[in-house]
C-alpha positions in Angstrom: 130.2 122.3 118.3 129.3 120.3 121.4 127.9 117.3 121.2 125.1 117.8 123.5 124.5 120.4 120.5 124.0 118.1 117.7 120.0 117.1 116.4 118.5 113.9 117.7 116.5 114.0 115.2 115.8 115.4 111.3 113.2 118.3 111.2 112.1 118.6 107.2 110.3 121.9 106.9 107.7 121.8 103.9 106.0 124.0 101.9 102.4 123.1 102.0 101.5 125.5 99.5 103.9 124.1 97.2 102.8 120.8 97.8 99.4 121.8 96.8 100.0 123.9 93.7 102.2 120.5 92.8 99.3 118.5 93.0 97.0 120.5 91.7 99.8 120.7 88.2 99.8 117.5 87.9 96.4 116.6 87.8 94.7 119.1 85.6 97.5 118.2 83.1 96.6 114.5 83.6 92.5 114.3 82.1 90.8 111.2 82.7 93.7 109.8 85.1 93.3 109.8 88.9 96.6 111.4 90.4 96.7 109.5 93.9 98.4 111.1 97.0 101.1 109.0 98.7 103.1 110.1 101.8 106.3 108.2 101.6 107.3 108.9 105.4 105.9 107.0 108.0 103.9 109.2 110.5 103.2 111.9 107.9 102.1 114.9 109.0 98.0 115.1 108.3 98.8 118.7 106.8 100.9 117.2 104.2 98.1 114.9 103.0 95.6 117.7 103.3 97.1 119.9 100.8 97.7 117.0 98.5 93.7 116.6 98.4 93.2 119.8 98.2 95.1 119.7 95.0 92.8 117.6 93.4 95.1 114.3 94.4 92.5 111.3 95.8 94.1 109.2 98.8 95.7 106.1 98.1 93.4 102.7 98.8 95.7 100.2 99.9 96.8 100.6 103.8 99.8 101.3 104.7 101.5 103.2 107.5 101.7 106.7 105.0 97.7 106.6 104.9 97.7 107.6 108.1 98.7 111.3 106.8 95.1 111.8 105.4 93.2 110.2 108.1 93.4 113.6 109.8 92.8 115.5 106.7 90.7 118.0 105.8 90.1 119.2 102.2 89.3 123.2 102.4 
């Protein structure tokens, strides 16, 4: 391989469905407890923290970078 080949950068492909269904697992099998989404990457994609809420997770309170993943999020 060339070097002019290699990745600048890392690409992580997620599953936002996954990441949903996840959330969603956790919190119906955790009554009475509030399951809080937390992005631990800085610059989180807004998607990410979208399907988190929409899986019943609430956004965390204290700011931080990673809250800036659900500042763009919708829950459908």
């Amino acid at each position: 391989m060339h070097w002019r080949d290699t990745l600048t950068k890392a690409i992580v492909i997620v599953g936002l469905k996954k990441v949903r269904d996840n959330a969603s697992r956790v919190a119906s099998r955790l009554p009475g407890i509030e399951v809080v989404a937390r992005t631990k990457v800085p610059r989180s994609s807004p998607e990410v923290g979208a399907a988190m809420l929409a899986g019943g997770a609430t956004p965390t309170r204290r700011p931080r970078r990673s809250a800036g993943a659900f500042r763009g999020a919708k829950v459908k």
